[in-house]
TORVEXKE-780012 format. One line per 8 residues: number of its first residue (from 1); for each residue x, y, z of C-alpha. Coordinates in Angstrom, 1 decimal, padded with zeros to 4 digits, m for minus. Layout:
// TORVEXKE-780012
NUM	X Y Z; ...;
This chain:
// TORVEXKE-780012
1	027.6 000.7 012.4; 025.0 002.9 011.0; 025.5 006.8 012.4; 022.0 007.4 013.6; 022.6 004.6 015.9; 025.9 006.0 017.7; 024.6 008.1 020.4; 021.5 005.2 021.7;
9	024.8 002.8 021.3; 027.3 004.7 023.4; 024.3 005.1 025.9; 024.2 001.2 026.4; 025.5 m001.0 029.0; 029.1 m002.3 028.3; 027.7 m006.0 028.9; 025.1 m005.0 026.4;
17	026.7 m003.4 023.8; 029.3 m005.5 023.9; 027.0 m008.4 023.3; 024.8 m006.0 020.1; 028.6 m004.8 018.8; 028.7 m008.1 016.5; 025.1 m007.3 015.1; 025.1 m003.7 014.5;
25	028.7 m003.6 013.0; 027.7 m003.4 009.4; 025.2 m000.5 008.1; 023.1 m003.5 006.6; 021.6 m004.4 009.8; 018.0 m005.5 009.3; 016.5 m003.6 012.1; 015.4 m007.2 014.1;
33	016.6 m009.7 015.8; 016.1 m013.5 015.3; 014.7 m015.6 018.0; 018.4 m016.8 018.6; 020.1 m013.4 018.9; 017.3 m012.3 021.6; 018.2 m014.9 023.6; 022.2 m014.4 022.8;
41	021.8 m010.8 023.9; 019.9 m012.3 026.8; 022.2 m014.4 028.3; 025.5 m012.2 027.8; 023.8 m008.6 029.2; 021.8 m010.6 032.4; 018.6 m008.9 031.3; 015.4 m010.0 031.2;
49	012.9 m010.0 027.7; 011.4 m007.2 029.1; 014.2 m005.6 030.4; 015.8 m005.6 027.4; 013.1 m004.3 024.9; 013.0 m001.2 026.7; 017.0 m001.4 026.9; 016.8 m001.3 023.0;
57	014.2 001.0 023.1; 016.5 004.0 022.4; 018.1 002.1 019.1; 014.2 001.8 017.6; 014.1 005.5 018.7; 016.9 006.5 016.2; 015.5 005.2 013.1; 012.6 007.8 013.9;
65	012.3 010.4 010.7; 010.8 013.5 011.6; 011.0 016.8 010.3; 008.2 017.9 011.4; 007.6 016.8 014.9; 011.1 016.4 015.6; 009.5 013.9 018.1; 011.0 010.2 017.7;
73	009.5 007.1 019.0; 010.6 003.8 018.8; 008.5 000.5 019.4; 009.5 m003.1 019.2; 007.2 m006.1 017.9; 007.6 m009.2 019.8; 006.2 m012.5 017.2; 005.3 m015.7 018.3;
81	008.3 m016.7 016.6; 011.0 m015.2 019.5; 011.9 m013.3 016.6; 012.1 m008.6 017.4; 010.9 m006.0 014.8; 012.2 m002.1 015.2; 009.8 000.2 014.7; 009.9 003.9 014.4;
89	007.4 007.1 013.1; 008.1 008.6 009.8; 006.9 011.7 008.2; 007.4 013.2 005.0; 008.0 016.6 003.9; 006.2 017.9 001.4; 003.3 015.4 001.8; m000.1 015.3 004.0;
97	000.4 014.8 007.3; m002.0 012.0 007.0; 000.7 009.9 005.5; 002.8 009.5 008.4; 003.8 006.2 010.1; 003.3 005.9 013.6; 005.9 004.0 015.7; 003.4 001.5 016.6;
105	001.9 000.8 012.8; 005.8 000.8 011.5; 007.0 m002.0 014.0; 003.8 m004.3 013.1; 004.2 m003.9 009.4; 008.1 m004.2 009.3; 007.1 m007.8 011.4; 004.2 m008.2 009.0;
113	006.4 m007.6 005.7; 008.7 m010.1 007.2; 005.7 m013.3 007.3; 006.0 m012.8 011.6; 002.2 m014.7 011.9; 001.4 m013.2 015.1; 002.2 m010.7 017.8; 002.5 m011.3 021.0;
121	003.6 m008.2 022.9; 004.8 m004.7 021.4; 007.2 m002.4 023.6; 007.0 001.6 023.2; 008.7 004.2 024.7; 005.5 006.5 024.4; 001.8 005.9 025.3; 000.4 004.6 022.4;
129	m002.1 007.2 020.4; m005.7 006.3 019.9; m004.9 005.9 016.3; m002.3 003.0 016.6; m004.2 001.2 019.8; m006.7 000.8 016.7; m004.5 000.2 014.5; m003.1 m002.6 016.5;
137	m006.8 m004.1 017.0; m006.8 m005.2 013.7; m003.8 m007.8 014.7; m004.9 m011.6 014.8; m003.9 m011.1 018.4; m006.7 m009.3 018.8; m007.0 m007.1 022.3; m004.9 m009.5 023.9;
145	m001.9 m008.6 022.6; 000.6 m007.1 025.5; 001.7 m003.3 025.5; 004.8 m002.3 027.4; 005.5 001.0 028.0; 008.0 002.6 030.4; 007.4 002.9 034.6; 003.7 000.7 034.3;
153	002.6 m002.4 034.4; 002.6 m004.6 031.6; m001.1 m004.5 030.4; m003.3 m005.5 027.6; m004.4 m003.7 024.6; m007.9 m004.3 025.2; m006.8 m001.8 028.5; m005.9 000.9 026.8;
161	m008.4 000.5 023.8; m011.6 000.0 026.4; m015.1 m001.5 024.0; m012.9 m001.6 021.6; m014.8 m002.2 017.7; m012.5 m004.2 015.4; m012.9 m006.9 012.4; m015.1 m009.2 014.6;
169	m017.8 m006.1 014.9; m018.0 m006.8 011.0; m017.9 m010.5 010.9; m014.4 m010.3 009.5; m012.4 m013.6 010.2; m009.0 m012.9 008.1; m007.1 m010.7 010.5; m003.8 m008.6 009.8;
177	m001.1 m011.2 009.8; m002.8 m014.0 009.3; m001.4 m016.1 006.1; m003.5 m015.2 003.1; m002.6 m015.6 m001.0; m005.4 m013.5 m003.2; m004.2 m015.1 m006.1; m003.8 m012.1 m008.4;
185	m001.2 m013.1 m011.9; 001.3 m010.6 m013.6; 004.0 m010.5 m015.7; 006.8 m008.5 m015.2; 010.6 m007.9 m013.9; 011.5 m008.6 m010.5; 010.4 m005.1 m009.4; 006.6 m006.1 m010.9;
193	007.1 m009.6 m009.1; 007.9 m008.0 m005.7; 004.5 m005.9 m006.0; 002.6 m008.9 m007.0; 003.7 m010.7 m004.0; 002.7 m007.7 m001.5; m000.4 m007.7 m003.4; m001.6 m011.3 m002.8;
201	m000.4 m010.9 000.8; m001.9 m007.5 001.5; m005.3 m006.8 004.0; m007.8 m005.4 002.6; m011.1 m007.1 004.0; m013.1 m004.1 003.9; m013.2 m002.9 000.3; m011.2 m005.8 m001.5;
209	m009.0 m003.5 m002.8; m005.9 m005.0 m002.6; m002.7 m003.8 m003.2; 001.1 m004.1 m003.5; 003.9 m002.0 m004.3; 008.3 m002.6 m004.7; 010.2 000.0 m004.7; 014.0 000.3 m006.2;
217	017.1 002.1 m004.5; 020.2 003.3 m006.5; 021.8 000.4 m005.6; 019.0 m001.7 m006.9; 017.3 m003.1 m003.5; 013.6 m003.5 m003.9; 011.5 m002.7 m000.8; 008.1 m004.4 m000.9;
225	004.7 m002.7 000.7; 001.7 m004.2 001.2; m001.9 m002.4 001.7; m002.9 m002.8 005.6; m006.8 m002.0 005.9; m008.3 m001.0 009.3; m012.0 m001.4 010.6; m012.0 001.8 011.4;
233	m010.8 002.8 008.0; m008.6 005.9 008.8; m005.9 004.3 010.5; m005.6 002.0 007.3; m001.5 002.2 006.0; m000.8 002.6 002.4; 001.3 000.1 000.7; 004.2 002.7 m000.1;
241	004.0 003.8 003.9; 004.8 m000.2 004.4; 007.4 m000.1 001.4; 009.0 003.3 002.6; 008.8 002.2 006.4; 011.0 m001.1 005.3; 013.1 000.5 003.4; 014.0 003.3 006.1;
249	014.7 000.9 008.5; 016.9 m001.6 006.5; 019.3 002.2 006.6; 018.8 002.9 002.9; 017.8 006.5 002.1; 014.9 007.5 000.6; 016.8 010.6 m001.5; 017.8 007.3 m003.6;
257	014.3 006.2 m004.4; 014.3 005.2 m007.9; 011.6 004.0 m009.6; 008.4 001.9 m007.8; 006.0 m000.6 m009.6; 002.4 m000.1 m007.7; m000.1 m003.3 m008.4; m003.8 m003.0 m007.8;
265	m007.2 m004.5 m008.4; m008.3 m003.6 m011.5; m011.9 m001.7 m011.3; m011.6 m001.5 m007.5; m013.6 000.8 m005.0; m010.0 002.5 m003.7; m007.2 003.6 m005.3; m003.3 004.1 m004.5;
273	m002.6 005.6 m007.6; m002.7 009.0 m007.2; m001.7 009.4 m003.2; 001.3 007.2 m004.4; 002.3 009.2 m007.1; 002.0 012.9 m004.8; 003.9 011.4 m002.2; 006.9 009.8 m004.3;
281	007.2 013.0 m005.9; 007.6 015.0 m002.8; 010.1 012.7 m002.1; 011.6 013.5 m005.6; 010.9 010.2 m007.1; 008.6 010.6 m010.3; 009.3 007.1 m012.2; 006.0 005.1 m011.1;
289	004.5 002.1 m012.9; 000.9 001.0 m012.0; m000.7 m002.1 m012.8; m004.4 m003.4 m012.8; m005.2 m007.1 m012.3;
């Protein structure tokens, strides 16, 4: 089992970490749970779905990196699928505060990143800031999707995110998650490949400036990101937060960054490039390739 996760684990019921001991042995848990194990874990701790998000609350929670708050949150994604995506806020030292990753945004993409198509409920152990509830509205589950937090009532997001202006304010009809292939060609290794893929998959309705990065461990695992675009444009995530968020919760390091390959539209409105680069290097990565299509 991966360290951070000893203290939330010794916290647990025994019927329930009995039943997540299996899962979590290895330090190469994924960070979700398939449709099948949420039902396993289910039936063998007696707790309900939502009884058991906010039971597994406190494992999202410890995949929480930051330095600088020192404040963790976890979240859960709940797809359509039955399948459960960890999520948990990231910030960087040494970069902009600006490119953090909220609980909230990290649980959607890590869902996202993993072709979830839709969201139907997301569980957090802290109110949701006005930066993720729109965030979240850009979610082809639109303000119905379910928010759970601890000691209220189940309610929507279109509660907490009141005349709420989204995608559909702009006559946008290709929502975040919804299946999309832009099409863009590259050669390259499989590093290049990785970043083309989270290119023609990325959400970027707004300026059409998509973009996709992979990054490389030490041990030569490739994290893909994909550019997430927001009405609102501020609470847009970088592909690299995306790549980085993935990568932090699969358990791999980011001191082991090695080298990224960042793909984007060549001639387009936005750039990655240079955020990309200031960021990797205050993560002490300096080995960046960049691509126009």
């Amino acid at each position: 089992m991966h360290a951070r996760f000893h203290t939330a684990f010794s916290a647990l019921s025994m019927e329930l970490a009995t039943a997540l001991e299996p899962l979590l042995r290895h330090n190469d848990f994924p960070a979700f749970f398939t449709a099948a194990e949420v039902t396993r874990l289910q039936q063998e701790s007696g707790l309900s779905a939502d009884a058991l998000a906010f039971a597994l609350l406190p494992l999202a929670a410890a995949c929480s990196l930051a330095p600088v708050s020192h404040f963790q949150v976890g979240a859960i994604a709940r797809g359509i699928s039955g399948n459960w995506y960890f999520g948990a806020n990231m910030e960087f030292i040494g970069a902009p505060l600006q490119q953090t990753v909220h609980a909230e945004q990290s649980a959607v993409t890590h869902a996202w990143l993993r072709n979830e198509r839709q969201l139907e409920a997301i569980t957090v152990n802290y109110t949701p800031c006005g930066h993720c509830r729109q965030f979240m509205n850009e979610l082809n589950s639109g303000v119905q999707l379910a928010v759970h937090l601890p000691g209220r009532e189940v309610a929507s997001l279109g509660h907490y995110l009141p005349d709420a202006f989204g995608p559909r304010d702009l006559a946008i009809t290709t929502l975040l998650m919804d299946q999309v292939d832009h099409g863009y060609q590259a050669e390259g290794d499989a590093l290049t490949k990785y970043a083309l893929a989270a290119m023609n998959q990325s959400h970027a309705p707004y300026s059409h400036a998509h973009c996709g990065i992979a990054l490389e461990d030490a041990e030569g695992k490739i994290f893909p990101g994909r550019y997430a675009e927001n009405a609102a444009f501020n609470p847009s995530l970088p592909p690299l937060q995306a790549a980085l968020n993935l990568m932090n919760l699969a358990g791999s390091d980011h001191a082991t960054l090695r080298r990224a390959v960042l793909i984007e539209r060549e001639s387009a409105l936005l750039s990655q490039v240079d955020a990309t680069r200031a960021t990797l290097a205050a993560l002490g990565c300096d080995d960046l390739t960049v691509i126009a299509v």
